[in-house]
N, C-alpha and C positions, 0 to 999 in steps of 0.2 A: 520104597520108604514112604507111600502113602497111607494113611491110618483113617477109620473109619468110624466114629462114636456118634450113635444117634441120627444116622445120616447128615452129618457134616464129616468133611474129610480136616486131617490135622495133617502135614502134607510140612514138616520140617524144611525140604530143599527147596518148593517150594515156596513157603512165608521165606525164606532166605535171600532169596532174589526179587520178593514182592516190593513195588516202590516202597510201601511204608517202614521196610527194615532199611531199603540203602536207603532212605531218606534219615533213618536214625540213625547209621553208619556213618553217613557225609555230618551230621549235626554233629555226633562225638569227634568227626577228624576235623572240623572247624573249629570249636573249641580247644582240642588239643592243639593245636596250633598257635593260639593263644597262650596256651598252658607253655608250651616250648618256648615261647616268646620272652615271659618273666623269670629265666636263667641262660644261663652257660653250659649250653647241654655239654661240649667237650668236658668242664670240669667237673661236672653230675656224674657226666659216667667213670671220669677217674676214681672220685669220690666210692662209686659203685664198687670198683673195685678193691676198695679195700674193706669191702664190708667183712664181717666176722660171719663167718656162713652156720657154724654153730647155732644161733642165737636167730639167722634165717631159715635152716630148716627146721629147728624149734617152733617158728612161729607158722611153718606150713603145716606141720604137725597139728596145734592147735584148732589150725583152719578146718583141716577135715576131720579131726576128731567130734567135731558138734556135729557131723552130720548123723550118727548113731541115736544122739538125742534128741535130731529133730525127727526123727523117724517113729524113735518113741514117743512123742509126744503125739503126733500123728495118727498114732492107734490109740491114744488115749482121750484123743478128741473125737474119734468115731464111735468110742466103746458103748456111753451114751446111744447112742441111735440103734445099738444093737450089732454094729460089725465088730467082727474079734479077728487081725491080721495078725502078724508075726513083725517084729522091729525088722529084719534083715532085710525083705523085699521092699516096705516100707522105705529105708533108707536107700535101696538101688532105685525104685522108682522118684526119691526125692532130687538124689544127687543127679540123675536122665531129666529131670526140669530144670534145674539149676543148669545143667547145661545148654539146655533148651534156653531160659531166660537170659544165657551170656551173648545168643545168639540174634532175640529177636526182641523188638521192644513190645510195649503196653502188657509185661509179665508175661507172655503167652505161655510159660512154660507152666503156669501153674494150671491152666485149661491144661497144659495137656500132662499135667500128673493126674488130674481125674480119669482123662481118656485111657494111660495106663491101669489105671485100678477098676476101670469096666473093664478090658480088654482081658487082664491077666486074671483077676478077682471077681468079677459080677458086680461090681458095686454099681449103682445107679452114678448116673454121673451128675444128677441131677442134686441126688443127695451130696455127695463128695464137694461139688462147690458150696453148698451150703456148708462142710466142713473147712473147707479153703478158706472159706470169707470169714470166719469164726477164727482160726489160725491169722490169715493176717490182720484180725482187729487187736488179737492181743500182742503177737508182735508191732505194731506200729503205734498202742499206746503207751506199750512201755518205752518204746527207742523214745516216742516223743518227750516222754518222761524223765526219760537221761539225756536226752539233748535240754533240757531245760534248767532242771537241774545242773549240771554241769556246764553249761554253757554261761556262765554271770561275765566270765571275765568276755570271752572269745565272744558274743553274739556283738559286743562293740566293734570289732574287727571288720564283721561281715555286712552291717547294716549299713546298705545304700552299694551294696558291690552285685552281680549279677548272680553269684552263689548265695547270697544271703537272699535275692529277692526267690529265688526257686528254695531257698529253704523254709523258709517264709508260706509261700507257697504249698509245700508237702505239708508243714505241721496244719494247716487250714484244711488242705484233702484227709488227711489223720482224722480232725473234729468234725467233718461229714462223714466219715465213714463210720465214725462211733454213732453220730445221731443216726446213721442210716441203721443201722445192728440193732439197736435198741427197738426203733420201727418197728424193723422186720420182726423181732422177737415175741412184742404185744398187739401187733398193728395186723399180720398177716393174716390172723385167725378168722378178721371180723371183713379183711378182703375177698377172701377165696369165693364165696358168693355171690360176687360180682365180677368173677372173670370169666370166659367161657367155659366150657366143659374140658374142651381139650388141653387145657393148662392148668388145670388145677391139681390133676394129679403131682404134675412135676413140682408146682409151688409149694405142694402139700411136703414132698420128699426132699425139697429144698430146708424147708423150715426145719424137716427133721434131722438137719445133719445141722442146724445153729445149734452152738454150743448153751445148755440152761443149767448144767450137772454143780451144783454148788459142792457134790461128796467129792469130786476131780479138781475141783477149783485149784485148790492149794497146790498140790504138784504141776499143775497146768502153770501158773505161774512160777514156779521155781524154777522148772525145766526152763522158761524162755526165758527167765534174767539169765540162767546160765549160757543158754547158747548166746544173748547178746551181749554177756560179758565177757564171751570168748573172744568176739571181733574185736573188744577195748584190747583183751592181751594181747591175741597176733598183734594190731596196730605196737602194743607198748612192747612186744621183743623185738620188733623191726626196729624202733627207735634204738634201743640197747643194740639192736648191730651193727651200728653206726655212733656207736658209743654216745647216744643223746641221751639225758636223764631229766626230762624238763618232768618228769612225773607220772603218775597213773591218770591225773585229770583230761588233761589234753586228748591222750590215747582216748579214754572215753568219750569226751565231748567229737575228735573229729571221727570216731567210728562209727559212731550213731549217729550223725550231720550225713555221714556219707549215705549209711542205708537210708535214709529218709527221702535223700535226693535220686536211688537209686526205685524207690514208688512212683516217681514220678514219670509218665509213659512218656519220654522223649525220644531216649535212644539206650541201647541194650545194656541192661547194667549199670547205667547210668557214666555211659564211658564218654569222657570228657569233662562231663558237669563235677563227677568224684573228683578229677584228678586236679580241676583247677581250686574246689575247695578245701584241698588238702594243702596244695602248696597254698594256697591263700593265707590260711589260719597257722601252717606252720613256719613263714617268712614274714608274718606280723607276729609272731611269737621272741624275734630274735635271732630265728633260724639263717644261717646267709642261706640267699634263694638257691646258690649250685645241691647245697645239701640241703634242704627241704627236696628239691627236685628229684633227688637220691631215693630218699627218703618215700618220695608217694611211688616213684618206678619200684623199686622195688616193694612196695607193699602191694601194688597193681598186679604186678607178677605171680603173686600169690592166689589174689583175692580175684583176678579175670582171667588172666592169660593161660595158666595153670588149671584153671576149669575149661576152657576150653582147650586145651592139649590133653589132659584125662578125662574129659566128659566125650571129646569124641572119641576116643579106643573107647570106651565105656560104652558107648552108643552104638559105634560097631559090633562089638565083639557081645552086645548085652542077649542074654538066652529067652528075656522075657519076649513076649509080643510088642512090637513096638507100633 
């Protein structure tokens, strides 16, 4: 299972046991600890029990159904630069990082969807991350957007609590990451001249996988409010299977809180940090903390657990080069 792009190795079992993943492992099982601490796990999981499973395999459904459209989007962010993939492989190489990133912190997985698409595809890998970094700017301006938006009532909740100060936090790395995009976009050209010889090339193949296509703009955007509006409904059918109706706001405001916090290179996924700002914002909601408690385990099961029990048969069993 060692992978080799560019002469660096990408080495999955490896980064697994590397201190800086159990050091993000031990970080998610300290906080969850915490998290178990503000309920009743006995009555949570009674609670669990009588979820309406309906209404939870509806909202796993959701979950993986965006992955078809982030895939498409994916090739529609390269098309610009001149590569033409297919949505299918596209989508098996997305959903092989996603499980990669459940597995290992500071996003690794998205390095290693580039290192898939040289291996299987020829793509430069150099360009690919310049496509990466262009995909996560528009995802993480708009989440921030709907966290802000939506967030009037709930950001009083969180402000001065250890989730709000990491949420806090992400939306600040979000506004560097946009001033850094924009840089690179007009900045690079007038660089390249002043760096060696032997990096220019890659910088050059870099820049040409940032996104500039105003004629793709529009659908580029549409496709990612859709897939980020997909996280708000899983979140709001999971409420509904637990007969909770506080609204479509909420489901919004904590889905996009979560992925924000899950940018942030702590620990995989963002496991611990999600789960304590879910029960946070949904037990200052009125929620009693046993079901809030209900409420984020089973939404976790969907959105972590469930990717790591089909991402690795997937990882196993996948035909491509890994």
């Amino acid at each position: 299972m060692t992978e080799t792009a560019q002469n660096k190795k990408i080495d999955i079992i490896r980064n697994l046991f590397s201190f800086r993943t159990l050091f993000g492992f031990g970080v998610g099982a300290f906080i969850i600890y915490f998290f178990l601490r503000n309920f009743e796990l006995g009555e949570a999981l009674d609670t669990f029990s009588k979820i309406k499973i309906h209404y939870f395999l509806l909202a796993l459904i959701v979950y993986y159904a965006s992955l078809p459209v982030r895939g498409w989007r994916w090739g529609q962010l390269m098309r610009p630069a001149g590569v033409e993939i297919g949505t299918k492989p596209l989508t098996h190489y997305y959903f092989l990082s996603w499980f990669a990133n459940s597995l290992l912190p500071a996003r690794i997985g998205d390095i290693y969807r580039a290192y898939l698409l040289k291996k299987n595809k020829e793509v430069s890998i150099s360009m690919s991350i310049g496509v990466l970094f262009s995909e996560r700017i528009f995802d993480l301006v708009l989440v921030a957007s709907l966290v802000i938006i939506s967030g009037s009532y709930y950001w009083g909740i969180l402000i001065g609590t250890s989730a709000g100060d990491y949420l806090i936090f992400g939306l600040m790395a979000v506004m560097l990451l946009l001033v850094f995009f924009v840089a690179a976009i007009f900045g690079l050209p007038f660089l390249i001249g002043f760096v060696p010889e032997k990096f220019r090339d890659k910088i050059e193949r870099f820049r040409s996988g940032l996104f500039r296509s105003s004629k793709h703009l529009p659908m580029i955007i549409i496709s990612t409010l859709v897939i980020w509006l997909s996280e708000a409904l899983r979140l709001y059918l999971v409420l509904q299977a637990f007969g909770v109706d506080t609204g479509f706001l909420m489901a919004l405001f904590v889905s996009q809180a979560a992925l924000i916090l899950m940018a942030v290179p702590i620990s995989p996924a963002g496991l611990g940090i999600v789960e304590l700002l879910m029960l946070k914002v949904m037990a200052s909601s009125g929620l009693a903390p046993e079901l809030a408690g209900a409420i984020t385990i089973a939404d976790r099961i969907i959105s972590y657990w469930s990717l790591l029990a089909f991402g690795a048969i997937a990882y196993i069993f996948s035909p491509r080069i890994r």
